[in-house]
C-alpha positions as CSV (number, residue, x, y, z in Angstrom):
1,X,-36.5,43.2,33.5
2,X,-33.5,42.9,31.2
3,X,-31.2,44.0,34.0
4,X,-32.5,41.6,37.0
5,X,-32.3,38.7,34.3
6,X,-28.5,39.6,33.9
7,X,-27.9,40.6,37.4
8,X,-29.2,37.0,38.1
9,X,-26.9,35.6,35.3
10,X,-23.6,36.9,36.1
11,X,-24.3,36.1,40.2
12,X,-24.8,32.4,39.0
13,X,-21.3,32.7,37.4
14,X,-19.5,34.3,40.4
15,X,-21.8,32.1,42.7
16,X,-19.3,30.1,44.5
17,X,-17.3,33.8,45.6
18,X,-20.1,34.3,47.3
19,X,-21.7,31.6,48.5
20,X,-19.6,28.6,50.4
21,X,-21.1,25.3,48.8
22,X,-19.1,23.3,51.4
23,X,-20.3,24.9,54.4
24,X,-24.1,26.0,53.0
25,X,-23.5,29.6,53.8
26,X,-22.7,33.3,52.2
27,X,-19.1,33.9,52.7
28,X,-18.0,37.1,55.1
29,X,-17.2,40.4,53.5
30,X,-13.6,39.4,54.2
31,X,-14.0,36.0,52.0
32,X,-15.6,37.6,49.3
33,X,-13.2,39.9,49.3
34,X,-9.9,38.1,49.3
35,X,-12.0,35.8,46.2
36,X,-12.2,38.5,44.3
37,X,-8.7,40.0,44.6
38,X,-7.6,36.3,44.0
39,X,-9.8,36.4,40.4
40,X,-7.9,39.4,39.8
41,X,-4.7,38.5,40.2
42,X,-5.3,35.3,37.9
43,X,-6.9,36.9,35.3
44,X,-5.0,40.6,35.1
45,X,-1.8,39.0,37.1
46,X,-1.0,35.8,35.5
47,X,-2.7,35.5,32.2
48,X,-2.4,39.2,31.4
49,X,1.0,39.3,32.1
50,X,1.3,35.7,30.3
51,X,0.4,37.6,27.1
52,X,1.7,40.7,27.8
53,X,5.4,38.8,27.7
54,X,3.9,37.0,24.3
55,X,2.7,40.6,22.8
56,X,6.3,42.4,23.9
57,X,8.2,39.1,22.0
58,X,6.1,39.3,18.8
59,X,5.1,43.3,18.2
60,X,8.4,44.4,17.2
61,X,10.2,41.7,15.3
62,X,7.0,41.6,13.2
63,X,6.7,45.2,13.4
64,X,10.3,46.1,12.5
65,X,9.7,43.8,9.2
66,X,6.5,45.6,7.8
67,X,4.1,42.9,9.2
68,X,2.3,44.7,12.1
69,X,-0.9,43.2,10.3
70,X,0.1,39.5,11.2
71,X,0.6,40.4,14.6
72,X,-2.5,41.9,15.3
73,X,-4.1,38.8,13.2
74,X,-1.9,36.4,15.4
75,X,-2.9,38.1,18.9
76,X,-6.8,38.3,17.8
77,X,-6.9,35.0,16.6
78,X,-5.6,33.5,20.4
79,X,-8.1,36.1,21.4
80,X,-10.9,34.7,20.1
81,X,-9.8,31.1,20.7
82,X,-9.2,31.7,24.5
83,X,-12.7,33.4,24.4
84,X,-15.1,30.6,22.5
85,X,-13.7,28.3,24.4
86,X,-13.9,29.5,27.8
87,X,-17.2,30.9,27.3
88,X,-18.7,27.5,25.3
89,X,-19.6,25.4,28.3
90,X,-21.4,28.5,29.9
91,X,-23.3,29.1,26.4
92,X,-24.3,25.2,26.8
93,X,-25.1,25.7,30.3
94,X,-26.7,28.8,30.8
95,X,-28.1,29.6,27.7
96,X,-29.7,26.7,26.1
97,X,-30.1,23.8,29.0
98,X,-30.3,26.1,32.2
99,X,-31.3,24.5,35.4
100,X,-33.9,27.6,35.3
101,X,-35.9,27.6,31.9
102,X,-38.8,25.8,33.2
103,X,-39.2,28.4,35.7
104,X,-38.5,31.8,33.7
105,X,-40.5,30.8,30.8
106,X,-43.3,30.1,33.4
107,X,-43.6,33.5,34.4
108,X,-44.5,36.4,32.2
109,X,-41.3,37.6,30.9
110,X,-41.3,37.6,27.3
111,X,-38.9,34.6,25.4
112,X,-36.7,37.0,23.8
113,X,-36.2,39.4,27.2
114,X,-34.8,35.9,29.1
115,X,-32.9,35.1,25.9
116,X,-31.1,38.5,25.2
117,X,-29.8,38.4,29.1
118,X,-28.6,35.2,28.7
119,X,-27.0,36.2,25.9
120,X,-25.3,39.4,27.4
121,X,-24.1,37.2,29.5
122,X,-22.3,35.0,27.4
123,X,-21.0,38.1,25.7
124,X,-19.6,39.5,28.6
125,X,-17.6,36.2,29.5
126,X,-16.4,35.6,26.5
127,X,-15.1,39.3,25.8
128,X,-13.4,39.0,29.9
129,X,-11.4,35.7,28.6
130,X,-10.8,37.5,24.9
131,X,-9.7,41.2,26.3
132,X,-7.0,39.6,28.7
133,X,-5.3,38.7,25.1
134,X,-6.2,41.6,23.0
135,X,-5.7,44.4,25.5
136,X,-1.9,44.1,26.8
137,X,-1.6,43.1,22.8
138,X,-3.0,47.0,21.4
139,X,-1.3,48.7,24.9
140,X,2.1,46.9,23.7
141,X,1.2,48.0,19.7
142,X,0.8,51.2,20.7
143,X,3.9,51.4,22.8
144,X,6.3,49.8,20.3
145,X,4.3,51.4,16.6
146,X,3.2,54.4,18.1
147,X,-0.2,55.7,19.3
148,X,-2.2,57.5,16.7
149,X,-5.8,58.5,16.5
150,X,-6.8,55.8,13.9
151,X,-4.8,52.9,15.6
152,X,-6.4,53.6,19.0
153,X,-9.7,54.1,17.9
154,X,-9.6,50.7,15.2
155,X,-7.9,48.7,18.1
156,X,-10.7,49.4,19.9
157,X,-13.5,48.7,17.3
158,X,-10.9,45.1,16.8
159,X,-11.4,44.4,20.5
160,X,-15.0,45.1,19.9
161,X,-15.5,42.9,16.5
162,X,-13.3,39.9,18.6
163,X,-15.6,39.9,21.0
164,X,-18.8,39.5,19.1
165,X,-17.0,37.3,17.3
166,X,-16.6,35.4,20.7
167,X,-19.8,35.8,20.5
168,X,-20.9,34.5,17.7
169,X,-18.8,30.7,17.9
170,X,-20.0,30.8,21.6
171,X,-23.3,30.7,20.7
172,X,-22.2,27.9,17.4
173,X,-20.2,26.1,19.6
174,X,-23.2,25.8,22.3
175,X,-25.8,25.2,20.3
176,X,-23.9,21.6,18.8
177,X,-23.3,20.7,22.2
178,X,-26.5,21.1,23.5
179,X,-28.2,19.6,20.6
180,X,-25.5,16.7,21.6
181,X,-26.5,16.5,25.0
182,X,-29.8,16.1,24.4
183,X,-29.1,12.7,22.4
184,X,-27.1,11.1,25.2
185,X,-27.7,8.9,28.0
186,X,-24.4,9.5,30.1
187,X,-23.2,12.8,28.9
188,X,-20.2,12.6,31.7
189,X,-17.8,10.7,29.8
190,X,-18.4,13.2,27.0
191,X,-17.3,15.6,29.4
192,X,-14.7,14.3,30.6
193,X,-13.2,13.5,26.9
194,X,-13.7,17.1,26.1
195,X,-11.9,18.7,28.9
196,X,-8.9,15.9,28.2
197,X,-8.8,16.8,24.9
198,X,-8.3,20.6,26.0
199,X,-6.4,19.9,28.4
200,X,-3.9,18.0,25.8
201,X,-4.1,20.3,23.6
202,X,-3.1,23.0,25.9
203,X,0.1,21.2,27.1
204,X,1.0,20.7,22.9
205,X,0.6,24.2,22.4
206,X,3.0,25.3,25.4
207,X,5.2,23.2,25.7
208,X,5.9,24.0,21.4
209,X,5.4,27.8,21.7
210,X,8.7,28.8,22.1
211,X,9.6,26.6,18.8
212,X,6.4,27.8,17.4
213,X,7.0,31.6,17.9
214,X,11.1,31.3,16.9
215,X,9.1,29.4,13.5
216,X,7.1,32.5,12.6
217,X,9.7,35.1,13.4
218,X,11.8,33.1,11.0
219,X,9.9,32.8,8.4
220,X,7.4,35.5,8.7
221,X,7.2,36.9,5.2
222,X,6.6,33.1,3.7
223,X,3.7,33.1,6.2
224,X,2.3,36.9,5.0
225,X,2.9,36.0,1.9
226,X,0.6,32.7,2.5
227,X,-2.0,34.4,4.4
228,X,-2.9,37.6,1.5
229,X,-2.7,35.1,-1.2
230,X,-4.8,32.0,0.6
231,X,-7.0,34.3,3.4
232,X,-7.1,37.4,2.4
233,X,-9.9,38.0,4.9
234,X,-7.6,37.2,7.5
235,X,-4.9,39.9,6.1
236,X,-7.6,42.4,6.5
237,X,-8.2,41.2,10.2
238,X,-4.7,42.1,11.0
239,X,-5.2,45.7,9.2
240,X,-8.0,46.7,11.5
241,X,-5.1,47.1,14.4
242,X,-2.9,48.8,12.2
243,X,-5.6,51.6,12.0
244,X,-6.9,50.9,8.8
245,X,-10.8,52.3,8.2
246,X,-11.8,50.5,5.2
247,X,-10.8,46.6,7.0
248,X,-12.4,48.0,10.1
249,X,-15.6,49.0,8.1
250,X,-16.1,45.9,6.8
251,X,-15.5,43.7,9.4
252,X,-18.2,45.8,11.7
253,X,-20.5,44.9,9.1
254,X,-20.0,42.0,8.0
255,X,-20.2,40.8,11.8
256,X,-23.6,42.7,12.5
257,X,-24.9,41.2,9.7
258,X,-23.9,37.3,11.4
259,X,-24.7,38.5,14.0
260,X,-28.4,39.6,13.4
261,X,-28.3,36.1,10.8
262,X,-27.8,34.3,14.3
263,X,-29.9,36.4,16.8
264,X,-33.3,34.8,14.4
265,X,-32.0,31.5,14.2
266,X,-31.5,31.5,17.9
267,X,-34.9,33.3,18.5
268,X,-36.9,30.3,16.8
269,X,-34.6,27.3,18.0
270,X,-34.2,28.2,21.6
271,X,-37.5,27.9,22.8
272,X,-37.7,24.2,21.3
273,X,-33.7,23.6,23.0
274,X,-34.1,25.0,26.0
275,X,-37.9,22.8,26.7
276,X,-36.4,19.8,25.5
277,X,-36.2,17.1,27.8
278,X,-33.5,14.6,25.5
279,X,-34.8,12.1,23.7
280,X,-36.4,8.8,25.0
281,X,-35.6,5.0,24.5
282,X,-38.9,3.0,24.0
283,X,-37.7,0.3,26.1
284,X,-40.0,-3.2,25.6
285,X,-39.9,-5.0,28.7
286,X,-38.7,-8.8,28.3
287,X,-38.8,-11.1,31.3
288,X,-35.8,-12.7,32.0
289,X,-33.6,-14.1,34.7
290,X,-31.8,-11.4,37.0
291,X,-28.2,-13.5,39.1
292,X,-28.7,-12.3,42.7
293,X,-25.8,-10.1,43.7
294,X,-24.3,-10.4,47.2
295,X,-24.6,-7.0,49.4
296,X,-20.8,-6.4,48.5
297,X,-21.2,-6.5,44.6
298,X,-24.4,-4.7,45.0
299,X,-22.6,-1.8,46.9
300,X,-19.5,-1.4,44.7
301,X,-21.8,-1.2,41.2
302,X,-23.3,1.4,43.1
303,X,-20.0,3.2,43.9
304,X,-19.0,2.6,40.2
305,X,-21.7,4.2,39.1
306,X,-21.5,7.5,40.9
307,X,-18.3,7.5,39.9
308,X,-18.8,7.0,36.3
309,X,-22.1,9.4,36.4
310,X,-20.2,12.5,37.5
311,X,-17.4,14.1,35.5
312,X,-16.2,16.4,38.2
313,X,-15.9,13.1,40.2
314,X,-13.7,11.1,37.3
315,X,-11.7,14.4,35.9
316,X,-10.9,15.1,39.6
317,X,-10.0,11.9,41.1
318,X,-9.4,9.5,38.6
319,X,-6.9,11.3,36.2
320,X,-4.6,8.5,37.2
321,X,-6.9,5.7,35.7
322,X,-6.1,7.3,32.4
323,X,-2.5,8.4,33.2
324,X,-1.4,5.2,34.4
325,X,-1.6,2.9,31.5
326,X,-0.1,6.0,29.8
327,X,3.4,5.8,31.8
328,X,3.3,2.3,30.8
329,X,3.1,2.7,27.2
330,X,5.7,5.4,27.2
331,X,8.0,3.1,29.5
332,X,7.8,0.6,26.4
333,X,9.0,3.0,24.0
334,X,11.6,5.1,26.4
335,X,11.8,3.0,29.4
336,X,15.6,1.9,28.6
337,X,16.5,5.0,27.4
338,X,15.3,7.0,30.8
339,X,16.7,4.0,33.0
340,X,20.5,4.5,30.9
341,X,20.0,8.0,31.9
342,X,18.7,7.6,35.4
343,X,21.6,4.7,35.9
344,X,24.1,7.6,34.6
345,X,23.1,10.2,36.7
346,X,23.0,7.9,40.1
347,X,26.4,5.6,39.1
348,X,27.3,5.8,42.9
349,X,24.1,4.4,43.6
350,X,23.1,0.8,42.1
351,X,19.5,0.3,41.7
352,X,18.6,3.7,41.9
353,X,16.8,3.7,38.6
354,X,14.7,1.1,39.4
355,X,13.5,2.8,42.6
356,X,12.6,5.7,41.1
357,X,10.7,4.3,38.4
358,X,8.9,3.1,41.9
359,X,8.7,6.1,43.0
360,X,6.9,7.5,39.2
361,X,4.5,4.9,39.8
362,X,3.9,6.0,43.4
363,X,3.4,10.0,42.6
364,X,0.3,8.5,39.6
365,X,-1.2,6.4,42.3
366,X,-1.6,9.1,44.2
367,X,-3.6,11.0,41.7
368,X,-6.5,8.6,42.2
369,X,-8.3,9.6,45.2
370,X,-12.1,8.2,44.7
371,X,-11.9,7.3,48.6
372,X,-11.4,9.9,50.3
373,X,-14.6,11.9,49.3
374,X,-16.8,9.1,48.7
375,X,-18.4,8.9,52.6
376,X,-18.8,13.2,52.2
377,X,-20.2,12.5,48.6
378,X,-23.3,10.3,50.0
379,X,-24.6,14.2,51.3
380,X,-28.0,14.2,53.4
381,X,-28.5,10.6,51.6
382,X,-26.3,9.6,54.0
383,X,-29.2,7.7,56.1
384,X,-30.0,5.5,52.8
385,X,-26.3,2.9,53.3
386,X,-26.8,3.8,56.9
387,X,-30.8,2.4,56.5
388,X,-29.5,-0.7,54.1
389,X,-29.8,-4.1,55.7
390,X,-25.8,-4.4,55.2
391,X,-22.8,-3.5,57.8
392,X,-21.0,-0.3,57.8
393,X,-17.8,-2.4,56.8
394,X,-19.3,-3.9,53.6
395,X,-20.1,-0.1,52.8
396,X,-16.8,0.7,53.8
397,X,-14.9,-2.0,51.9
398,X,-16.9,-1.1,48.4
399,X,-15.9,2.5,49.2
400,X,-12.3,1.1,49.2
401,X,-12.7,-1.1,46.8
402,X,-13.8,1.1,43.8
403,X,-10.0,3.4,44.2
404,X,-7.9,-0.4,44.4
405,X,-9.9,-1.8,40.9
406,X,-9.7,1.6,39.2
407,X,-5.9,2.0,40.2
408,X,-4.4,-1.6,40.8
409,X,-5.8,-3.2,37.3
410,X,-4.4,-0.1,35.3
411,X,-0.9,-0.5,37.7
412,X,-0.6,-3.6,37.2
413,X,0.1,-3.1,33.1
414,X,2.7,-0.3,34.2
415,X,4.7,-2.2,36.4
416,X,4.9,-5.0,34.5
417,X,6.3,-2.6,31.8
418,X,8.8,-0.7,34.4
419,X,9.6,-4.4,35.2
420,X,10.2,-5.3,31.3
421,X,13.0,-2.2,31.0
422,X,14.4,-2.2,34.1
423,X,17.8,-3.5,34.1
424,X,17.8,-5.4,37.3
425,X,17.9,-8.6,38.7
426,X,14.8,-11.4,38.6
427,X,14.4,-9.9,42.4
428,X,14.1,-6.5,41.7
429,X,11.7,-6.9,38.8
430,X,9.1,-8.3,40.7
431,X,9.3,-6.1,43.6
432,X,8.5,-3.7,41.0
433,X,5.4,-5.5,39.9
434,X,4.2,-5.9,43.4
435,X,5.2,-3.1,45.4
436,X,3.6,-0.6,43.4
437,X,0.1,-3.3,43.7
438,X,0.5,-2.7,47.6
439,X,1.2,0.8,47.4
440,X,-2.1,1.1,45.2
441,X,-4.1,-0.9,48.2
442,X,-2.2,0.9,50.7
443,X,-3.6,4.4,49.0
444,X,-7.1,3.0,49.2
445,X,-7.4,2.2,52.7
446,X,-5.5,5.3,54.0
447,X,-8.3,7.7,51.4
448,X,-11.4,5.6,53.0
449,X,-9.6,6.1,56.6
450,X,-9.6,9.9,56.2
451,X,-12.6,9.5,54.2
452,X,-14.4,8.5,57.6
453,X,-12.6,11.0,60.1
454,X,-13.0,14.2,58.2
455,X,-16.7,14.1,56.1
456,X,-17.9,16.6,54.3
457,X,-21.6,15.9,54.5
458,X,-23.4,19.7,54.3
459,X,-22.5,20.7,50.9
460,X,-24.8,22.0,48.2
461,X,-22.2,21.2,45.3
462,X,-20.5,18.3,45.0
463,X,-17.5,19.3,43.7
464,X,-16.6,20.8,47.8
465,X,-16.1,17.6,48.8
466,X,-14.3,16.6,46.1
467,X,-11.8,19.4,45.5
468,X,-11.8,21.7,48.4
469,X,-12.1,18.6,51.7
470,X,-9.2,18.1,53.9
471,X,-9.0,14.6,53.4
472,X,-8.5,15.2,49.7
473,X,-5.8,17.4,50.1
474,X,-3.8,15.3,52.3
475,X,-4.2,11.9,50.5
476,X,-3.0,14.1,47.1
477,X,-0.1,15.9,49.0
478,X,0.4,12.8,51.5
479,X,1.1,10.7,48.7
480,X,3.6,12.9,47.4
481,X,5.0,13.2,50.6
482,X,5.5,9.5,50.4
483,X,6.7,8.9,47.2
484,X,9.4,11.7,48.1
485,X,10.6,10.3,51.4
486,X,10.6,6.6,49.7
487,X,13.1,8.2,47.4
488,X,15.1,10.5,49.4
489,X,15.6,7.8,51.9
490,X,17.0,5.3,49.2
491,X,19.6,8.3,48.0
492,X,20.7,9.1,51.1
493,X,21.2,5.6,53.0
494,X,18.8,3.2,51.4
495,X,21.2,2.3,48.8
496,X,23.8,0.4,51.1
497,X,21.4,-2.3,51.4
498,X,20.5,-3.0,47.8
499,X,17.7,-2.3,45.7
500,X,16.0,-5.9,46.3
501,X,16.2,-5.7,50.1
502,X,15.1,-1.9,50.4
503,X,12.1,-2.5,47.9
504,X,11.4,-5.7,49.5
505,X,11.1,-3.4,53.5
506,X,8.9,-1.1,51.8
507,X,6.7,-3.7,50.6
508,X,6.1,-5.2,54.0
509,X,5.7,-1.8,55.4
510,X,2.5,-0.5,52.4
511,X,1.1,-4.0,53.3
512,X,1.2,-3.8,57.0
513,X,-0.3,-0.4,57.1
514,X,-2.7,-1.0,54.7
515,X,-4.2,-3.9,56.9
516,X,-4.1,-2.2,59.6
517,X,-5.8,0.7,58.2
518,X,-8.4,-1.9,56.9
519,X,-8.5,-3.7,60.6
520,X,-9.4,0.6,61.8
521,X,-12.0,0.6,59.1
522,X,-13.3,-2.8,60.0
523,X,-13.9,-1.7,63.8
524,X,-13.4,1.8,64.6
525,X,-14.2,3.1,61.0
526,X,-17.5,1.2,60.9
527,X,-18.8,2.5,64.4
528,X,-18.2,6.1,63.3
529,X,-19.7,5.5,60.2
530,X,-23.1,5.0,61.6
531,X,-22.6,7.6,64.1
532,X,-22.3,10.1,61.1
């Protein structure tokens, strides 16, 4: 039984290689195929050759100065890291609040048989994300110290003890989130934070690696030295990969002893976890006075809530609420700084700063797309707005309406900051207040116009229409396209007529097609709309 429960595990994982949410149908041989090639590449291609460069910089400067400990205890530790944290949200997921649980623990499989599966698999995800480190990292040790019987066989037993150790804060980590989960009403913003927050933290990290590494090289003994006075655990860490029996002794023990600690925590809190259905507000009803809501204001609440209730929806297609305001800020601090540099770089062409501050502005716009997959997101519930007393264009226009609030409020602040350092006439400055506003409403109607022509409607998991529909695609990479041509054009010939009159062209161009896109939705877009 233990093997059908992990079979069943690890095709949940892989599900999508298989299985073609978008379409509602197993993928050909030929598909599943080229998937998997594609997962190998990534994983064996790019990240395994990613720290394969990392290992081949670090093993023998640190190496060559006595210290082959720290860099064993440097590659392990971004071993493990990579590890928990790519296998945390699948220890949240598929171990504690599985869509499943109600259904396994009805049959007669016993608690600890469904938990030690789900539990293999967490192993085995974490120790794929933590061996893509740690493997090129003992292949390069044993290339630049030497192979030997006790290195090879302790590197091993280290890959071993970092994976359970994967393990181990997998299972930590996932246990605080669910218990987290379980206490919140909308647990998509929380989410969303958390992936930011990696996200951030992933661009700090490598963008200051380079500094970061040429740091440690530098200063490597101060560090060792650090590290067997302060964490002397850590020191014997790094001695397991140097082939040392006595570190690799303990650790193996010290982590079977954790991990059998944790295996009869888990056994007595999972059952209570995974049956949990969150806790419940005692809500005492009070009559009061509800302000009616025309059919428009009804529909784009609605619209704003989807949005707001999915965090593949907001992390997908709204990054630009968030990045937006963020430009802005930075313009304030380095806006007069980057237009001096821009103004430098483009003397033989006046106003070409403030154009491609513009153009910025443009490319973030772009990055909010909540129109284009909103018709393919309404599914088989398509029938309910097409059922509703209320005209395909109202649902149409609240469609629309959500991207130009959640982009033009946040754009707004940003231009008016581009406008604030831009060192250009009175004319200039508010063209770049307002043509960015147009662009915004421009972006809108051309996402609900392809929105309406290429739906999405058969899917089983929402995030096909939202990532991997055509209409996405070309809104993303249409925009871009734009804001590129808007640019180019200014360089090349734009420039002869002045930055007021060219901005001022542009503007009158967004705002034409964007009514005329909204007249399409109006008329044409409507009648297909119920046709759907």
């Amino acid at each position: 039984m233990l093997k059908f429960l992990l079979k069943k595990q690890i095709a949940e994982v892989f599900r999508s290689y298989f299985y073609d949410a978008k379409k509602n149908k197993m993928r050909s041989r030929l598909a599943v195929a080229g998937w998997i090639v594609f997962f190998v590449v990534v994983m064996v291609g790019v990240l395994g050759g990613m720290f394969t460069a990392l290992s081949l910089s670090l093993c023998g400067a640190l190496a060559g100065a006595g210290m082959g400990w720290l860099y064993f205890l440097l590659m392990g530790g971004i071993a493990i890291l990579l590890g928990a944290f790519g296998s945390v949200f699948n220890t949240y997921s598929g171990l504690y609040l599985a869509k499943d649980n109600d259904l396994l623990l009805s049959l007669p499989i016993p608690v600890k048989t469904i938990m030690a599966a789900r539990l293999l698999n967490v192993y085995l995800m974490g120790a794929m994300y933590a061996s893509v480190v740690l493997l090129p990292a003992l292949i390069v040790s044993w290339i630049v110290m030497g192979a030997t019987a006790a290195r090879a066989i302790c590197g091993l037993l280290l890959l071993l003890i970092a994976t359970l150790i994967v393990l181990l804060l997998s299972c930590l980590l996932g246990w605080v989130v669910a218990k987290i989960s379980l206490r919140l009403k909308n647990k998509s913003f929380i989410t969303v934070l958390v992936a930011l927050v990696f996200i951030a933290a992933y661009y700090f990290f490598y963008f200051k690696a380079n500094d970061l590494i040429r740091d440690l090289l530098l200063n490597a003994d101060a560090y060792g030295a650090k590290i067997k006075g302060a964490a002397y655990g850590l020191y014997l860490f790094g001695r397991i990969g140097e082939g040392s029996w006595s570190a690799t002794a303990l650790f193996l023990a010290v982590t079977a002893l954790i991990a059998a600690l944790i295996w009869r925590v888990m056994s007595r809190s999972f059952l209570k976890i995974a049956t949990s259905s969150g806790s419940t507000e005692k809500v005492r009803y009070v009559e009061k006075a509800v302000k009616a809501k025309n059919a428009f204001r009804a529909l784009l609440g609605k619209e704003l809530g989807r949005f707001t209730s999915s965090a593949n929806y907001m992390l997908n297609c709204g990054l630009g609420v968030l990045l937006i305001p963020a430009s802005g800020v930075l313009l304030l601090i380095k806006g007069r700084e980057i237009c001096s540099l821009l103004g430098g770089v483009f003397a033989s062409r006046p106003g070409a700063a403030a154009v491609l501050l513009c153009t910025a502005l443009f490319m973030l716009s772009s990055m909010n797309d909540m129109a284009a997959p909103s018709v393919s997101l309404e599914g088989r519930s398509l029938w309910i707005p097409q059922s509703l007393p209320v005209s395909p264009q109202t649902v149409l226009r609240a469609k629309a309406a959500v991207q130009l609030l959640l982009t033009a409020i946040p754009m707004l602040f940003a231009a008016v900051c581009a406008a604030l350092v831009a060192e250009e006439s009175l004319a200039v400055r508010l063209l770049l207040v307002l043509l960015p506003l147009v662009y915004a409403a421009f972006q809108a109607m051309f996402g609900s116009f392809l929105g309406v022509k290429m739906p999405v409607l058969s899917w089983t998991d929402e995030t096909a229409p939202i990532k991997q529909s055509g209409s996405v695609a070309i809104v993303i990479f249409g925009g871009w396209g734009f804001s590129v041509v808007f640019a180019g054009l200014y360089l090349l010939i734009g420039y002869r007529l002045g930055a007021a009159l060219y901005l001022s062209l542009w503007t009158l161009v967004y705002a034409a097609a964007a009514l005329l896109l909204l007249r399409w939705l109006d008329v044409k877009g409507s009648r297909l709309f119920a046709e759907l």
